[in-house]
C-alpha positions as CSV (number, residue, x, y, z in Angstrom):
1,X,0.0,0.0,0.0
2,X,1.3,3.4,-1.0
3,X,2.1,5.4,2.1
4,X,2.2,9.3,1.9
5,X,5.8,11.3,1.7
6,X,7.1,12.6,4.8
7,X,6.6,16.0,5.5
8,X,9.6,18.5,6.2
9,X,9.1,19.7,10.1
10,X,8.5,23.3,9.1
11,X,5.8,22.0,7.1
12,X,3.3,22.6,10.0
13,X,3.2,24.9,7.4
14,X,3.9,28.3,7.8
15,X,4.5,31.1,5.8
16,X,8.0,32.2,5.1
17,X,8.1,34.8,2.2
18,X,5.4,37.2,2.4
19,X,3.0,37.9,-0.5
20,X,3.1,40.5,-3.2
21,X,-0.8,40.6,-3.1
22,X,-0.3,42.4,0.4
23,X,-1.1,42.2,3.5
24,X,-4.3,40.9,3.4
25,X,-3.6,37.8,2.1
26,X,-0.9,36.6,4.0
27,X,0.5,35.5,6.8
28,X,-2.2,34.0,7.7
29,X,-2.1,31.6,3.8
30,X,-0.4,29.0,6.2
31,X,-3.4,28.1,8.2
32,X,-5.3,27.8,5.0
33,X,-3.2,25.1,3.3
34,X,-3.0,23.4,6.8
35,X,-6.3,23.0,7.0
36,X,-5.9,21.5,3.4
37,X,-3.7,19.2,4.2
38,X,-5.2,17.9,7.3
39,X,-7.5,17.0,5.3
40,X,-5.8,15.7,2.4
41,X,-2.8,14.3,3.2
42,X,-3.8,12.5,6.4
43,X,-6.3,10.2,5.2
44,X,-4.8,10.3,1.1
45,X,-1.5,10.0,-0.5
46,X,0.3,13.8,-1.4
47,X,2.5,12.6,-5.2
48,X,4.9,15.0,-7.2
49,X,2.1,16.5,-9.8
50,X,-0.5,17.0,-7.3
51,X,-2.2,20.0,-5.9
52,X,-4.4,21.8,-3.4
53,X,-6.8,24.0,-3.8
54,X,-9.3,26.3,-1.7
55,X,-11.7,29.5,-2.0
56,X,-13.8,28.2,1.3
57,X,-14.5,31.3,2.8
58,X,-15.2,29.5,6.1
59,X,-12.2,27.4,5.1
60,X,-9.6,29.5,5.7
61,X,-10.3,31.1,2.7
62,X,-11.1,34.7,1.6
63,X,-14.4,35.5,-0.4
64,X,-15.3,33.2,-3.1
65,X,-13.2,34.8,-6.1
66,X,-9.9,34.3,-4.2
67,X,-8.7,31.1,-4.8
68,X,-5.5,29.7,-3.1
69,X,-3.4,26.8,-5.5
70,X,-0.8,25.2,-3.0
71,X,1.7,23.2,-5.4
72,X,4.0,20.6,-3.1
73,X,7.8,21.0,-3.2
74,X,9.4,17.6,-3.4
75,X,13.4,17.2,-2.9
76,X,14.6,13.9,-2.7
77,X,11.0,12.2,-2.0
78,X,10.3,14.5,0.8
79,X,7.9,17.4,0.8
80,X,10.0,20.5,1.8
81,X,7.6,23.5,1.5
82,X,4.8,24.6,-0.9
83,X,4.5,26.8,-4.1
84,X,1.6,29.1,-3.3
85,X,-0.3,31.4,-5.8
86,X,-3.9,33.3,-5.3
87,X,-5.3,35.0,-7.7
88,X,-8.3,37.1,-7.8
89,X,-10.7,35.2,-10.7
90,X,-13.2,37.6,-13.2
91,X,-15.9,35.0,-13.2
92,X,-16.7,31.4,-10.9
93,X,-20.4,31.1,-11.5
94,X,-22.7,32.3,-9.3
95,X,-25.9,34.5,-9.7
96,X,-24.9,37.2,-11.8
97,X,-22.0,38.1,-13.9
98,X,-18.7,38.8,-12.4
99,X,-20.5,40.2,-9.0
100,X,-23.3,39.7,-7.7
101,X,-24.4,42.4,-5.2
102,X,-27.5,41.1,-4.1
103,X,-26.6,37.4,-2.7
104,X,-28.2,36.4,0.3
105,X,-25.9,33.3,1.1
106,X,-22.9,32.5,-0.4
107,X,-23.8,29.4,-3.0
108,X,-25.3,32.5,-4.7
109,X,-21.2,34.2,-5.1
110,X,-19.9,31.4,-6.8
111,X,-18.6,27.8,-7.1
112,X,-17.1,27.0,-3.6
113,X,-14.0,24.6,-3.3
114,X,-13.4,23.0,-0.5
115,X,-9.8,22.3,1.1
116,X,-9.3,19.6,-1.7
117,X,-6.5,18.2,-3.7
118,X,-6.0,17.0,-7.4
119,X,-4.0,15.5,-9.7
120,X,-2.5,18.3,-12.3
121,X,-2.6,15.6,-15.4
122,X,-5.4,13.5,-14.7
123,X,-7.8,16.2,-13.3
124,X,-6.5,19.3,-15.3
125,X,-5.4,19.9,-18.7
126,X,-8.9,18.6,-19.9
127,X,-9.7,16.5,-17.2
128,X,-12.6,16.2,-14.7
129,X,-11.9,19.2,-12.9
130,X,-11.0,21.3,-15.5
131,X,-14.3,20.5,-17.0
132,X,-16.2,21.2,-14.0
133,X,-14.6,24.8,-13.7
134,X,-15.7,25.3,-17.7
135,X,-18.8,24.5,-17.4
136,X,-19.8,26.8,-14.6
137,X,-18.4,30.0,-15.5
138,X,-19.3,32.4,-17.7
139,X,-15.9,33.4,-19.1
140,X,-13.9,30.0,-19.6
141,X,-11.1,31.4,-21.7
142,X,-10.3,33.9,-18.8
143,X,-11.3,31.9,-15.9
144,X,-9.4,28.4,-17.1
145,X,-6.2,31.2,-18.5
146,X,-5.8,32.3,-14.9
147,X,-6.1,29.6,-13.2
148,X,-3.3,28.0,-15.4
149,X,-0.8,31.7,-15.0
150,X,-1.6,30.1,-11.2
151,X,-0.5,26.8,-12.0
152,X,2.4,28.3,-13.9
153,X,3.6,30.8,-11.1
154,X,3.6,27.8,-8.7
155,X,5.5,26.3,-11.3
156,X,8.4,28.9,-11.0
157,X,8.7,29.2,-7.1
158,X,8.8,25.0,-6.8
159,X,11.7,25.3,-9.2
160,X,13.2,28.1,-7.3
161,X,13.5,26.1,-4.2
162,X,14.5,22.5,-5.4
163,X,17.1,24.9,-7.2
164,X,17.8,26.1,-3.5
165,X,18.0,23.0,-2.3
166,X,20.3,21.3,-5.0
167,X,22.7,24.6,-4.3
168,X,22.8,24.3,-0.5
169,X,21.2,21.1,0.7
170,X,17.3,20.8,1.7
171,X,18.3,20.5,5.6
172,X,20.3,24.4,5.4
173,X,17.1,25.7,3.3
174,X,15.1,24.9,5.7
175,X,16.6,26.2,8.5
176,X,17.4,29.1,6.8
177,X,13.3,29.2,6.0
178,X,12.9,28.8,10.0
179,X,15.2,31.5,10.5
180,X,13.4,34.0,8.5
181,X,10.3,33.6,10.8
182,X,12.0,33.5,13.7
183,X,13.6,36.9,12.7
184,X,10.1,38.2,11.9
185,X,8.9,37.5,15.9
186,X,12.3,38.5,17.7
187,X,12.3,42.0,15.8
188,X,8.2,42.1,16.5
189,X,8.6,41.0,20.2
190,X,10.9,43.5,20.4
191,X,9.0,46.5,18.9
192,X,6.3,45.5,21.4
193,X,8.2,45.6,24.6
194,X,9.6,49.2,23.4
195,X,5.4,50.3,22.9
196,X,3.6,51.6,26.0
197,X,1.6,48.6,28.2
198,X,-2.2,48.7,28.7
199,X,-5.6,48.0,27.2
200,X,-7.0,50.1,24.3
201,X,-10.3,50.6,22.8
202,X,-11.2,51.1,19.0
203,X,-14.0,51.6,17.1
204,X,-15.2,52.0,13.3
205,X,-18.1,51.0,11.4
206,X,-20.0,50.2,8.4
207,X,-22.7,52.9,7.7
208,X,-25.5,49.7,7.2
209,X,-26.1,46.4,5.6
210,X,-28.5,48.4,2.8
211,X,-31.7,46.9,4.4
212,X,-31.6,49.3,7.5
213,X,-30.0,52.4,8.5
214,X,-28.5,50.6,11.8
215,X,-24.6,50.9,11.6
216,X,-22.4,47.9,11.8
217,X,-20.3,48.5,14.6
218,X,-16.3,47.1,14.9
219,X,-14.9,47.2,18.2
220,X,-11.6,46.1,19.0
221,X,-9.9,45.9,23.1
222,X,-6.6,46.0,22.2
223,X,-3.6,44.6,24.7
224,X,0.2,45.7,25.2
225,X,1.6,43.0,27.0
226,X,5.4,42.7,27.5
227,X,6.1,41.2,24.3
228,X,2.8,40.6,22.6
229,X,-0.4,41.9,21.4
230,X,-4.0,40.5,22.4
231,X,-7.1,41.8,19.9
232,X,-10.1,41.5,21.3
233,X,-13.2,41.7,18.7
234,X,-16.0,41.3,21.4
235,X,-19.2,44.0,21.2
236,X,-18.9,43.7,17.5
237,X,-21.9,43.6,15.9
238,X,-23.6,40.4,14.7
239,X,-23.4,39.0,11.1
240,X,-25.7,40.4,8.7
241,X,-27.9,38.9,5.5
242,X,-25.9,41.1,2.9
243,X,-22.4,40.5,1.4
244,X,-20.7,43.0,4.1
245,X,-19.2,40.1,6.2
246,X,-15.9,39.3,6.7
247,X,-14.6,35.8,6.8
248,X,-12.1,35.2,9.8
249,X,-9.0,35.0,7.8
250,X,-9.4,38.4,6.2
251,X,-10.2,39.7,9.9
252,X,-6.9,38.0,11.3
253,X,-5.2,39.5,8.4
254,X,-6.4,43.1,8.5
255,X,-5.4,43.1,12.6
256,X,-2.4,41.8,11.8
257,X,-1.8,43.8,9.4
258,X,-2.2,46.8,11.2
259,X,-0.4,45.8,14.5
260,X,2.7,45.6,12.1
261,X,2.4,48.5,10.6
262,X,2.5,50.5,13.5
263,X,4.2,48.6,16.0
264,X,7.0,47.6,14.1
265,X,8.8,48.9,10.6
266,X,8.7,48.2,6.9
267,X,12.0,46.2,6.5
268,X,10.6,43.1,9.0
269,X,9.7,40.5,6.8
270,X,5.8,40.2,6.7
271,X,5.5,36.0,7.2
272,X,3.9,33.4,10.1
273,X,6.9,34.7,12.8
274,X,5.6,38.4,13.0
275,X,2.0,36.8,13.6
276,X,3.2,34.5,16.9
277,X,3.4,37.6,19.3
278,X,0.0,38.4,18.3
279,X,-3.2,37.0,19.3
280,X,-6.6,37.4,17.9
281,X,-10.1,36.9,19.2
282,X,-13.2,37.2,17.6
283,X,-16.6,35.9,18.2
284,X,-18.3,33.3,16.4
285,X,-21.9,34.5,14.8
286,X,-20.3,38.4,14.5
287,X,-19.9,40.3,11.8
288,X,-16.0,39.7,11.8
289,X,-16.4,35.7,11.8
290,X,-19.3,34.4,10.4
291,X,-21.2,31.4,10.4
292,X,-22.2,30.0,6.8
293,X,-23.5,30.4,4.2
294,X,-23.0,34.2,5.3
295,X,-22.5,35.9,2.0
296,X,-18.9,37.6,2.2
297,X,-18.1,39.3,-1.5
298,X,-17.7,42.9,0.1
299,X,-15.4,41.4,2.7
300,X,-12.9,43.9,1.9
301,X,-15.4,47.1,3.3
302,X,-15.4,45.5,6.9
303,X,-11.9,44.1,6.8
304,X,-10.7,47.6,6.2
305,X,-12.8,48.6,9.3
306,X,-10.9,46.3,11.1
307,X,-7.8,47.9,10.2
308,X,-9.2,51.3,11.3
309,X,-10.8,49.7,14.8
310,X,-7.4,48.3,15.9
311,X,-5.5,51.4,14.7
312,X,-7.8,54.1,16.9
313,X,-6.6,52.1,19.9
314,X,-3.1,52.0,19.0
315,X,-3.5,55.6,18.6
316,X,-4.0,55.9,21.9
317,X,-0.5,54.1,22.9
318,X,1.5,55.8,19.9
319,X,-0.1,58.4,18.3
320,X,2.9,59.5,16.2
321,X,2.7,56.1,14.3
322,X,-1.2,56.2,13.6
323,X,-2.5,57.6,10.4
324,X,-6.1,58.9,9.8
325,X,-8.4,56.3,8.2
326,X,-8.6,57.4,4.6
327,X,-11.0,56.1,1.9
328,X,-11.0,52.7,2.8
329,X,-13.7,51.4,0.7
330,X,-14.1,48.9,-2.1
331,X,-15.9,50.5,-5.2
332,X,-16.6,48.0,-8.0
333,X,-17.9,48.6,-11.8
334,X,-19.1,45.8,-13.8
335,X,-20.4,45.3,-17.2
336,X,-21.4,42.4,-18.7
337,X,-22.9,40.9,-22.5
338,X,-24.1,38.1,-23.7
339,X,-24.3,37.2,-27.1
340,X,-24.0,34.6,-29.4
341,X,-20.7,33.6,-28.6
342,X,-21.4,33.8,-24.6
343,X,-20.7,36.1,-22.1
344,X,-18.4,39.2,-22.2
345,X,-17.4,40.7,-18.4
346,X,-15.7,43.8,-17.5
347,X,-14.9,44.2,-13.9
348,X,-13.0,47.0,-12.3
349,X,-12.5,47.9,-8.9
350,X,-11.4,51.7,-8.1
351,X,-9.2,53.1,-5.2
352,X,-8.6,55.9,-2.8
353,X,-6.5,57.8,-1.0
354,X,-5.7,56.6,3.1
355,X,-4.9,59.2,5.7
356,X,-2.5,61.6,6.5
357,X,0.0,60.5,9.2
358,X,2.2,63.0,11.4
359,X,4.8,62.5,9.2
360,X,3.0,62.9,6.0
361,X,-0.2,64.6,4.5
362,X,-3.0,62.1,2.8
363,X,-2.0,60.3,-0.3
364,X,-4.0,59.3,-3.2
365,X,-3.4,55.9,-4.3
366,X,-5.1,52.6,-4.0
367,X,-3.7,51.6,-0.3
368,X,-5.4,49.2,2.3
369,X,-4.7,47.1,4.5
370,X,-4.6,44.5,1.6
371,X,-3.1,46.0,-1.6
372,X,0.3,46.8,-1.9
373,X,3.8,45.6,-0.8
374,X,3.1,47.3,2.4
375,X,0.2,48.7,4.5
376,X,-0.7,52.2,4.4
377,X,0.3,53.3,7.5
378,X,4.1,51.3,6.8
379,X,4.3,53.8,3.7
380,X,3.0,57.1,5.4
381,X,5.5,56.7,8.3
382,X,8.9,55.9,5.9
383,X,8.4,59.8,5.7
384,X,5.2,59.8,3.2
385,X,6.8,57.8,0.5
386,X,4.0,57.7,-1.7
387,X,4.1,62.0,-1.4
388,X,7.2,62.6,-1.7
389,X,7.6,60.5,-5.4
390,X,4.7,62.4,-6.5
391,X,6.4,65.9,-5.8
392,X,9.6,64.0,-7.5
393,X,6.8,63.0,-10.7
394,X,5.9,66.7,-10.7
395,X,8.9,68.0,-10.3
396,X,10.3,65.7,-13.1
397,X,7.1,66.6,-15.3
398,X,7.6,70.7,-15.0
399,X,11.1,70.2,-16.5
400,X,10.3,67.8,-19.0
401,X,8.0,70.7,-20.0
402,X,10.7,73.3,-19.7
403,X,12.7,70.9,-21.7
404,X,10.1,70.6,-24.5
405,X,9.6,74.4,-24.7
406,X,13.3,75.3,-25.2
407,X,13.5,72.0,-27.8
408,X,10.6,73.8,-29.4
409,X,11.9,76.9,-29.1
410,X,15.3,75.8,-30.8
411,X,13.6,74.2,-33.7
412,X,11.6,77.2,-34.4
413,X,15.4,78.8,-34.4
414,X,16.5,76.2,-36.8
415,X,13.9,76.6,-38.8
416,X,14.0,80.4,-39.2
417,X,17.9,80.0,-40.0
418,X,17.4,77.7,-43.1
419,X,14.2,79.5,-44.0
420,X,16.5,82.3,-44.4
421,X,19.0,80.1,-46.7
422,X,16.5,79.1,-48.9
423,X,17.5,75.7,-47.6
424,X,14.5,73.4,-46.8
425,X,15.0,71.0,-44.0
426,X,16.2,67.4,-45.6
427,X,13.7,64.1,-44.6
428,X,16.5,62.6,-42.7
429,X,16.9,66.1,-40.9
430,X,13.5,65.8,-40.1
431,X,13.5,62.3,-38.6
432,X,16.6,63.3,-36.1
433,X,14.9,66.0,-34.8
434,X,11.5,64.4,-34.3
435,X,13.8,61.0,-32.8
436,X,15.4,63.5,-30.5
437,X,12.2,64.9,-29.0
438,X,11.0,61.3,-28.6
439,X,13.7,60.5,-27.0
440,X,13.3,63.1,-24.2
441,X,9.6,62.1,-23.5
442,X,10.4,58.5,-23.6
443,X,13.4,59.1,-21.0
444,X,11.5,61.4,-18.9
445,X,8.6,58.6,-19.0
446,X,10.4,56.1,-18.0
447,X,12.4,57.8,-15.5
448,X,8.5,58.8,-13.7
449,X,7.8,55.1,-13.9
450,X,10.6,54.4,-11.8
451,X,10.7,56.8,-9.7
């Protein structure tokens, strides 16, 4: 009887790099693929070509379009780690096209997938899963194409670590990997022990579920202890029958998110050792953690409310860290057509600015607690990063244009000269000066771009 690979000891798992999707998503991806695998690779067998999958909102999951692809990293026979990938997906079914703003439970968002795991040539590539996903989505050319650039990312981060591993040996990856979190919770213990001690209230709400005009009230107790942090979520208000819920994931996330950003500083890695200091409580049946089949799509409008709860009570304990809460909602457009040859969808989903801090005035940008490299409050404290490179854009732009108008205003000169020698300008004369204005923009272009 075949018997399942061994896992790696750090494979309790736990995240190690954080995610370029933000903070939102991770670090809290690990206890979504261990709830996967308790489930899978217990009671099954985990093989080289297999993979996990999950968009359970009471799962460990997010809202129903996120879906997490956790792609095993074998070295030597032995499962060392995990490729991860989530992507946000157009279209999974569901009762109206791309969103669908009236559900009242969540079978009505979308196809659900439970903490599952599949084979990558048997059940994909044309095969039973595959055909599953097809046939309940609207857009199957978009849907199936991102779901295989997930496939594909995985792809290159499994590679990326057996390469690791075949430089320096599996055993000093690994404890390099353990490192990295442990780095993550000394430098976070230690920010903690620096911040004042005591117990600290926030609150923040939603303005209603669209059904009354009763607000939906966040309140957080937050806790200094020596070295960690205690969140308390109780007196928050129940869950509701609209898609304003928050799954408990995205509310661990959003605290967490916010404890680092003010508590601690941008260079601290942002994986599962800056979350061990920290501990989270929120009641079951609430707003914040509901029961299913709560509908969750707008999960983003409360978890950002989170984020603003727990950062009015560290206000209190260190204001000069603390920004203002900014616009810190989710605005979403969609379009959709159907014609002969199916459905068309458009989706997009605008931003805002977040708050001014004491270090920095408000910036407009599309910043949360879970878009981004780093949360908003990380960015407004480096000095008002996002500010100060738009002063650099505009100072950049006013002498491109100052450029332009003395280029301009030496062509006109050139032109006068050989108007005056009855010499007209030759084609290839033409092209270098035209190449040479072109030049400039495309320099100054890509210089803002990088900036």
């Amino acid at each position: 009887m075949a018997q399942t690979p061994p896992l790696s000891p750090m494979i309790d798992p736990r995240t190690v790099p954080s995610s370029a999707s933000g903070p939102i998503r991770s670090p809290k991806t690990a206890e979504l693929v261990a709830g996967t695998l308790r489930r899978m690779v217990v009671d099954g067998q985990l093989k080289e070509g297999d993979f996990l999958i999950n968009n359970d909102p009471f799962e460990g999951g997010q809202h129903i379009p996120d879906v997490f692809i956790f792609t095993p990293i074998f070295v030597k026979g032995r499962v060392v780690g995990f490729g991860a990938s989530v992507a946000h997906h157009l279209d999974l079914g569901g009762g109206a096209p791309g969103l669908n703003i009236h559900a009242s439970d969540v079978y009505q968002e979308g196809l659900r997938f439970p903490p599952s795991k599949y084979s990558f040539a048997n059940d994909w590539n044309g095969g039973a899963f595959e055909r599953l996903v097809t046939a309940n989505v609207r857009v199957p050319d978009l849907t199936i194409g991102d779901f295989n650039a997930q496939f594909a990312a995985n792809a290159i981060g499994v590679l990326r670590v057996k390469q690791l591993c075949e430089r320096y040996g599996a055993d000093k990856v690994e404890a390099a990997m353990q490192e990295m979190q442990d780095y993550s919770e000394r430098r976070v213990r230690a920010a903690i022990a620096k911040a004042p001690k005591g117990t600290f209230y926030g609150e923040d709400a939603i303005d209603d579920d669209g059904l009354s005009d009763d607000p939906l009230v966040i309140k957080a107790k937050v806790t200094i202890a020596e070295d960690s942090v205690e969140i308390d979520f109780e007196g928050t208000c129940d869950q509701v029958k609209r898609n304003l819920n928050c799954p408990y994931s995205s509310t661990l996330s959003a605290a967490l998110s916010c404890v680092k950003s003010v508590l601690t500083s941008p260079d601290i890695p942002y994986n599962e050792g800056m979350a061990r200091p920290v501990r989270i409580k929120v009641p079951y049946g609430s707003l914040l953690n509901p029961r299913p089949p709560a509908p969750v799509r707008a999960r983003m409008i409360p978890a950002y409310r989170v984020f603003n709860a727990v950062m009015k009570a560290l206000a209190q304990a260190l204001p000069g860290q603390a920004i203002a809460t900014g616009f810190d909602c989710t605005t979403a457009f969609c379009l959709s057509r159907l014609g002969e040859k199916g459905y068309s969808v458009y989706l997009e989903i605008f931003g805002g600015g977040y708050g001014a801090s004491r270090h920095a005035e408000q910036h407009c940008g599309n910043g949360i607690a879970g878009r981004g490299g780093g949360s908003k409050a990380e960015q407004q404290r480096e000095g008002g990063v996002g500010v100060h490179r738009e002063r650099e854009r505009q100072q950049h732009r006013r002498a491109g244009q100052a450029a332009d108008a003395r280029h301009d205003a030496e062509h006109e000169s050139h032109h006068a000269a050989q108007a005056e020698e009855h010499q007209p300008m030759g084609l290839h004369q033409r092209e270098e000066c035209l190449s040479g204005r072109r030049g400039h923009e495309c320099g100054f272009r890509s210089k803002s771009f990088h900036v």
